[in-house]
Rosetta silent file (secondary structure, phi, psi, omega in degrees, C-alpha in Angstrom):
SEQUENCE: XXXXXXXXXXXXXXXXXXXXXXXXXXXXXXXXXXXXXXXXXXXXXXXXXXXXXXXXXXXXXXXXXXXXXXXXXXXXXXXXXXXXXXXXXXXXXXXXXXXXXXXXXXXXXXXXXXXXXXXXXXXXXXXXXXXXXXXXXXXXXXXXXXXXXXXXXXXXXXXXXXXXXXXXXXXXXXXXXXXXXXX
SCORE:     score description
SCORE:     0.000 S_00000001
   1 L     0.000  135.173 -162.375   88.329   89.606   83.529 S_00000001
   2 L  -101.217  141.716  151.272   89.986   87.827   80.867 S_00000001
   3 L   -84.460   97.840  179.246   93.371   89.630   79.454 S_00000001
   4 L  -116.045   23.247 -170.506   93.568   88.077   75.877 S_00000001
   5 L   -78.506  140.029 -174.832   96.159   90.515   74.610 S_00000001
   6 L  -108.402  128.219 -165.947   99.237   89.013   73.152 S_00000001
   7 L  -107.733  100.806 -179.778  102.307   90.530   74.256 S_00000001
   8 L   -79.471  -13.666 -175.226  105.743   89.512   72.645 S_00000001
   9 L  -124.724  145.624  162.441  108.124   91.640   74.506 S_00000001
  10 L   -67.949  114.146 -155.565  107.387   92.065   77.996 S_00000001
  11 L   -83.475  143.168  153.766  106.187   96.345   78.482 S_00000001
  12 L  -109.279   24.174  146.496  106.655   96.613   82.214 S_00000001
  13 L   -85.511  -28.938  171.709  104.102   99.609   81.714 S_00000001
  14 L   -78.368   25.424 -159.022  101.763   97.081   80.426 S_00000001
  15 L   -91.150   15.260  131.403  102.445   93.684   82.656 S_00000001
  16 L  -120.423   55.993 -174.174   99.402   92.323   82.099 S_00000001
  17 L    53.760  172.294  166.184   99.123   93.557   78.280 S_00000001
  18 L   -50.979  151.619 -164.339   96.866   96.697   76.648 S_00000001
  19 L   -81.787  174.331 -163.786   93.651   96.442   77.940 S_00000001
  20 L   -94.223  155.517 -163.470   91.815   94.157   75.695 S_00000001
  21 L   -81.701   73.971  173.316   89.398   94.716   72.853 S_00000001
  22 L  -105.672  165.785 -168.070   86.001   93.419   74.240 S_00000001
  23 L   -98.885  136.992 -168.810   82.566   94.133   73.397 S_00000001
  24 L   -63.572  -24.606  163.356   81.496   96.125   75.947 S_00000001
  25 L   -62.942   19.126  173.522   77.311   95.179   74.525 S_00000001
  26 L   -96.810   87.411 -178.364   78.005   91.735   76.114 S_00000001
  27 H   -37.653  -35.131 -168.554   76.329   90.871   79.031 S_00000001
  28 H   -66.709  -61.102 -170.160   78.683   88.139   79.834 S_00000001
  29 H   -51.337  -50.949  164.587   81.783   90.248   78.975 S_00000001
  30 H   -35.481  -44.888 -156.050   79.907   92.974   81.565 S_00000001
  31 H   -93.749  -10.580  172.059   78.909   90.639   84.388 S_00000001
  32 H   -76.108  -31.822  171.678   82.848   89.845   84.423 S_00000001
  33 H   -80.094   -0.297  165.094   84.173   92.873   84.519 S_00000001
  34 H   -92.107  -57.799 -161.591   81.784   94.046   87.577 S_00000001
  35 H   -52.448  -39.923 -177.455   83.097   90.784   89.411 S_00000001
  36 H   -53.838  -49.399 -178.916   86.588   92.675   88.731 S_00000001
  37 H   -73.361   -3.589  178.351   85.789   95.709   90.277 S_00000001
  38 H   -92.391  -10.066 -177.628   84.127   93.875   93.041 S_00000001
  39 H  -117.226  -19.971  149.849   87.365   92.299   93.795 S_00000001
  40 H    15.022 -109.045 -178.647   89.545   95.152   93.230 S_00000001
  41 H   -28.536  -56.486 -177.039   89.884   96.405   96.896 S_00000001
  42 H   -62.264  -31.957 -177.554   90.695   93.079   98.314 S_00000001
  43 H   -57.261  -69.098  178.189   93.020   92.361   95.617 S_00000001
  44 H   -36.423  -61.151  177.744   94.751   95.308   95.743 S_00000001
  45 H   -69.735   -2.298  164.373   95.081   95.642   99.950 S_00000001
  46 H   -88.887   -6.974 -163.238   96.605   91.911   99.798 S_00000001
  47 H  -111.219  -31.037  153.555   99.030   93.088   97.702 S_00000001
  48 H  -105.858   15.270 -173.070   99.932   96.287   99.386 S_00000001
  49 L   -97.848   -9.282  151.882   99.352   96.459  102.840 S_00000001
  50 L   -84.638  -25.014  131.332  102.128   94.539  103.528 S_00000001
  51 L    31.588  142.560   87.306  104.546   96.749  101.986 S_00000001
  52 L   -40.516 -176.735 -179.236  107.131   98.619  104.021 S_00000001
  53 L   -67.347  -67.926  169.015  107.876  101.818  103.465 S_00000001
  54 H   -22.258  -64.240 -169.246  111.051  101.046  101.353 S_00000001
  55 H   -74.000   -0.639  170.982  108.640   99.039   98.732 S_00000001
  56 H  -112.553    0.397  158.183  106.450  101.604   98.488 S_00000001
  57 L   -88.129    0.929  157.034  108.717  103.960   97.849 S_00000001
  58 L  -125.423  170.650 -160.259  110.007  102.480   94.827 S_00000001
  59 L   -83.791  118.574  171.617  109.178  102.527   91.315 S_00000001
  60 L   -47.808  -42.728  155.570  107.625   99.529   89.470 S_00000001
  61 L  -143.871 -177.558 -179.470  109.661  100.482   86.749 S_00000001
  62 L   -90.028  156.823 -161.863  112.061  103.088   85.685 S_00000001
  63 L    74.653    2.973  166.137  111.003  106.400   85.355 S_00000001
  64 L   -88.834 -173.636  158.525  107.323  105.144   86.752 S_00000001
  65 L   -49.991  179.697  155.700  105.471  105.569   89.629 S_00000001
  66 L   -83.876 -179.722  170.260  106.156  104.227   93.385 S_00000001
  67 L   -86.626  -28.638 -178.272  103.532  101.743   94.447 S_00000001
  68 H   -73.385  -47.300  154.450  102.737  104.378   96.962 S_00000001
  69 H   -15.227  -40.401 -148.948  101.926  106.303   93.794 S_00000001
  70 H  -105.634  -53.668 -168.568   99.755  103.717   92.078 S_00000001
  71 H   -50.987  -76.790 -178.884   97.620  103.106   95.453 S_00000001
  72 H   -41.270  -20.186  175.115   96.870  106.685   95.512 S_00000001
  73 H   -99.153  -45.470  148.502   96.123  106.883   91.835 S_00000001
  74 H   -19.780  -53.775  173.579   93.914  104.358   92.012 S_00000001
  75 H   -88.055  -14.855 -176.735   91.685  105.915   94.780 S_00000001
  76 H   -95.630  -71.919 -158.930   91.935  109.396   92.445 S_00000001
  77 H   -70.287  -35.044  162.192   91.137  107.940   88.638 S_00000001
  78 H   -90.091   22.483  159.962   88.311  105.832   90.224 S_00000001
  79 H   -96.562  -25.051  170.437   86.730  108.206   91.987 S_00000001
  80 H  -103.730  -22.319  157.928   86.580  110.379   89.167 S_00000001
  81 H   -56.313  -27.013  163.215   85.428  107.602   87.142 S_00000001
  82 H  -122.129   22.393  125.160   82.588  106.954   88.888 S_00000001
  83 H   -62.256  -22.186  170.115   81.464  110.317   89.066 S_00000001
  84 H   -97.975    2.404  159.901   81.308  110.352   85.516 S_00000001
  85 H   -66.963  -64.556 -168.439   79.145  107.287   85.747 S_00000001
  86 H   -54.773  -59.788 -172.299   76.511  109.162   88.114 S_00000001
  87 H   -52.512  -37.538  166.384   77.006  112.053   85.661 S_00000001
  88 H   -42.164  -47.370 -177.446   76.461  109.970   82.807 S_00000001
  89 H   -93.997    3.332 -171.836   72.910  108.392   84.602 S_00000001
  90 H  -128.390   -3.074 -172.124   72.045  111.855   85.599 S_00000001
  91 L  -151.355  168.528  171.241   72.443  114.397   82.654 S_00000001
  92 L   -87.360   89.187  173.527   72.582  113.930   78.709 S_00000001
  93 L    52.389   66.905 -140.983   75.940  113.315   77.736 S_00000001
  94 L   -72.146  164.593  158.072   77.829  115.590   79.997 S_00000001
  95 E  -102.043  117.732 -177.580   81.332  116.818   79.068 S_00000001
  96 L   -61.314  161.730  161.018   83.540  115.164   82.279 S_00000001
  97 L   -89.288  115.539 -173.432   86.384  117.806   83.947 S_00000001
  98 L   -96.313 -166.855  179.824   88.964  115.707   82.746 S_00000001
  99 L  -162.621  160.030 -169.652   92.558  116.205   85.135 S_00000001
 100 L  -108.299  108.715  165.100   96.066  114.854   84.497 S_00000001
 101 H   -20.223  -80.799 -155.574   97.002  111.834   86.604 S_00000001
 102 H   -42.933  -36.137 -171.335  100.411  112.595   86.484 S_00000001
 103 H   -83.702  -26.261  152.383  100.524  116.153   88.230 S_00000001
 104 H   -75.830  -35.503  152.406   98.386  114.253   90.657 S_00000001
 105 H   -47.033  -55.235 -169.001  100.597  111.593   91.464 S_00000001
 106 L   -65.218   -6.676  176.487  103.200  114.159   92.182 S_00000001
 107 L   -63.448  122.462 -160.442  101.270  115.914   94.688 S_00000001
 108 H   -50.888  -38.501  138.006  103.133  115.683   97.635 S_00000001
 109 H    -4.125 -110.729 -163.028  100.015  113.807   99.079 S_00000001
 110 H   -56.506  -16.819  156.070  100.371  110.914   97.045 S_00000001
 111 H   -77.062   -9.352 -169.857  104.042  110.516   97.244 S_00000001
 112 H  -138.133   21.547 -159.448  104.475  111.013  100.902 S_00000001
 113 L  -124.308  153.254  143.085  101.111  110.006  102.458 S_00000001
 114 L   -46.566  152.986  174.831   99.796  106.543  103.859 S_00000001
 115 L   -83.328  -52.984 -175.764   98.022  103.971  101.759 S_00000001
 116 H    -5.731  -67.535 -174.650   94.891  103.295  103.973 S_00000001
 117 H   -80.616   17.731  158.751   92.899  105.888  103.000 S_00000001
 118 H  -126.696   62.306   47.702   92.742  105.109   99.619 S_00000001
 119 L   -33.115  -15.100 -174.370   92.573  101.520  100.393 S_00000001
 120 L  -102.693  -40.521 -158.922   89.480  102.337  103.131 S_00000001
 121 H   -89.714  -18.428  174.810   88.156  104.857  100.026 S_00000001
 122 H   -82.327  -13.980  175.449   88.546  102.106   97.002 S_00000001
 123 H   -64.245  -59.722  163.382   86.609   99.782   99.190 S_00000001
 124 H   -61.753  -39.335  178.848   83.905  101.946   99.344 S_00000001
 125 H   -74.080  -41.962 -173.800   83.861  103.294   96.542 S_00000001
 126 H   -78.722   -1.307  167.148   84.160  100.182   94.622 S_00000001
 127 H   -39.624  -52.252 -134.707   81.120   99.145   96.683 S_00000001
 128 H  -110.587  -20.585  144.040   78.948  101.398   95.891 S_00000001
 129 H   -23.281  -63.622  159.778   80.517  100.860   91.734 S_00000001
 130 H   -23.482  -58.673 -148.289   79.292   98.058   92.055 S_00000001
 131 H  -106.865  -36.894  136.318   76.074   98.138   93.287 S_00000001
 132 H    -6.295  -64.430 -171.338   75.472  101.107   90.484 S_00000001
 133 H   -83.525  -39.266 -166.105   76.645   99.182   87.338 S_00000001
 134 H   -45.329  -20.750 -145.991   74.931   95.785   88.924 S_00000001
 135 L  -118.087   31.272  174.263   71.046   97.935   88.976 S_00000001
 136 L   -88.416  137.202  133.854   71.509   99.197   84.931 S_00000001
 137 L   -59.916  152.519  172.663   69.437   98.499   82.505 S_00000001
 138 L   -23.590  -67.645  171.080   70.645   97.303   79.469 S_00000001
 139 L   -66.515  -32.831 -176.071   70.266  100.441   77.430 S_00000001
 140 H   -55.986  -35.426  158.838   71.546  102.431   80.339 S_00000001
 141 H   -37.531  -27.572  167.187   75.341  100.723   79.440 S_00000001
 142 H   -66.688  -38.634 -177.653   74.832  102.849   76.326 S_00000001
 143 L   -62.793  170.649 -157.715   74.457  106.069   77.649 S_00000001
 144 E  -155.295  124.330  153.029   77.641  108.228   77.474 S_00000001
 145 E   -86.200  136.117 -140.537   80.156  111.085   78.270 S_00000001
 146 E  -106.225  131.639 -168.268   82.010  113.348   76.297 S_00000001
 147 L   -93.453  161.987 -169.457   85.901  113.548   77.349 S_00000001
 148 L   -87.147  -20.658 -177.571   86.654  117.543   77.282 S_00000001
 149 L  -112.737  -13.200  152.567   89.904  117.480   75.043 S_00000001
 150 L   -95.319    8.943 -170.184   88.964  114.861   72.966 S_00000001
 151 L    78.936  -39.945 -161.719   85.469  115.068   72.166 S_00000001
 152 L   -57.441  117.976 -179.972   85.197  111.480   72.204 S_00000001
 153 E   -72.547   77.318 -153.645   82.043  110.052   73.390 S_00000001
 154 E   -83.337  120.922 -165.617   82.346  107.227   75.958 S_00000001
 155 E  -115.632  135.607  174.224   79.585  105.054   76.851 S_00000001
 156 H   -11.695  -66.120 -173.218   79.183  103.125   80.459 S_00000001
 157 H   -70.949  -25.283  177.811   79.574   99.803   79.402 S_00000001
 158 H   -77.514  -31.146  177.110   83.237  100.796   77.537 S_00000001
 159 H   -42.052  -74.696  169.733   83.915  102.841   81.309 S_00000001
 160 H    -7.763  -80.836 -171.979   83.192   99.678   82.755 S_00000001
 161 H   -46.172  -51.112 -149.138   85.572   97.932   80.714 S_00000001
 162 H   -98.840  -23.108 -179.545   88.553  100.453   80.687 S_00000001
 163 H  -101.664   -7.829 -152.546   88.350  100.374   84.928 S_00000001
 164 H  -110.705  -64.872  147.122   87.819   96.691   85.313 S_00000001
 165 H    26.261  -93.669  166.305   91.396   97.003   83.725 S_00000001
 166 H   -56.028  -42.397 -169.911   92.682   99.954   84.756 S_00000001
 167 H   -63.931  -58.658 -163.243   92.355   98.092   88.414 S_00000001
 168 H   -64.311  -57.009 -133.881   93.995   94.741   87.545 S_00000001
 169 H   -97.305  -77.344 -158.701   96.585   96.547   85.041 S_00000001
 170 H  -115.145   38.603  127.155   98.073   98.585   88.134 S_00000001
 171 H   -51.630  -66.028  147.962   97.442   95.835   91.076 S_00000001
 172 H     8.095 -101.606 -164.237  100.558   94.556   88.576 S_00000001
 173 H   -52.883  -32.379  152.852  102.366   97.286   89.236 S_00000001
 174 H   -36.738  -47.307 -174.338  102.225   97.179   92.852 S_00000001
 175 H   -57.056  -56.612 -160.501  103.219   93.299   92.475 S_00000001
 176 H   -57.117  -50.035 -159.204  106.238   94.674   90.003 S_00000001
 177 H   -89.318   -0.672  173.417  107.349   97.260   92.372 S_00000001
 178 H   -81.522  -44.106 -163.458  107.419   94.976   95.675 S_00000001
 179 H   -75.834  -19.262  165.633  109.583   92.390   93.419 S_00000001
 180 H   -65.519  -32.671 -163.177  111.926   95.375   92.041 S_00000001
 181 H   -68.135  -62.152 -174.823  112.535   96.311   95.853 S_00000001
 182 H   -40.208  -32.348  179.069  113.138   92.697   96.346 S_00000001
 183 L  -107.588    0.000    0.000  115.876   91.751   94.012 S_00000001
């Protein structure tokens, strides 16, 4: 997925920039951003399952999550994202249950728990993502959900986009918070 955002100061919420403005009506731009999410999982479990405890227990930056944090948030926000794909391919332009990340992170769960099973659940899940966006039609990339506090109408192909991202964007932060632990 190409990251063409130009960053002058380095964000370390951002370490690989905002996600970038592409058009999601691109086929090209599409079939890359499915290769992202197809590489996701692996990406991700080389990057944390080596970990200790210590490194996953600390914050990529301050006042952010742990990396145990991020893993777990990962396996949450794409899980509900692609339920609002199936909802999306299965109803007219449902209004999603949206939920606040943060208050999820904080769940003792995701702050205290192994990574595995949301490294065993993004595998699957990005599997099965996968095999979902790979069998649309064209026009189906159009279709769309309504977020509940903004109104704002979201169509597949930007979902796509904003997760093929969202994955890559806080694999980063994993990277960031083994090299904070490190130095």
């Amino acid at each position: 997925m190409p990251y063409d955002a130009v960053v002058t100061e380095p964000d370390p919420r951002y370490p690989i920039g905002r996600r970038p403005d592409l058009d999601p009506g691109d086929p090209a731009v599409r079939k890359d951003a499915i290769a992202s999410l197809a590489a996701h999982p692996a990406k991700l479990r080389a990057v944390a399952e080596s970990l200790n405890d210590a490194q996953l227990d600390t914050a990529y930056r301050d006042g952010g999550w742990t990396a145990r944090q991020v893993v777990h948030h990962l396996a949450d926000s794409h899980l509900h994202a692609y339920l609002r794909c199936r909802w999306t391919l299965t109803e007219d332009e449902p209004t999603i249950k949206g939920y606040d990340p943060a208050v999820w992170a904080d769940l003792a769960d995701a702050r205290t728990s192994p990574i595995e099973p949301s490294l065993q659940l993004l595998a699957g899940l990005h599997a099965r993502w996968v095999a979902l966006f790979g069998a649309l039609a064209e026009a189906d990339f159009e279709r769309a959900w309504v977020h509940p506090t903004s109104g704002r109408s979201i169509t597949l192909g930007a979902t796509l986009l904003t997760y093929a991202w969202h994955g890559d964007h806080h694999i980063a932060h994993v990277e960031a918070a083994k090299r904070r632990h490190d130095h």
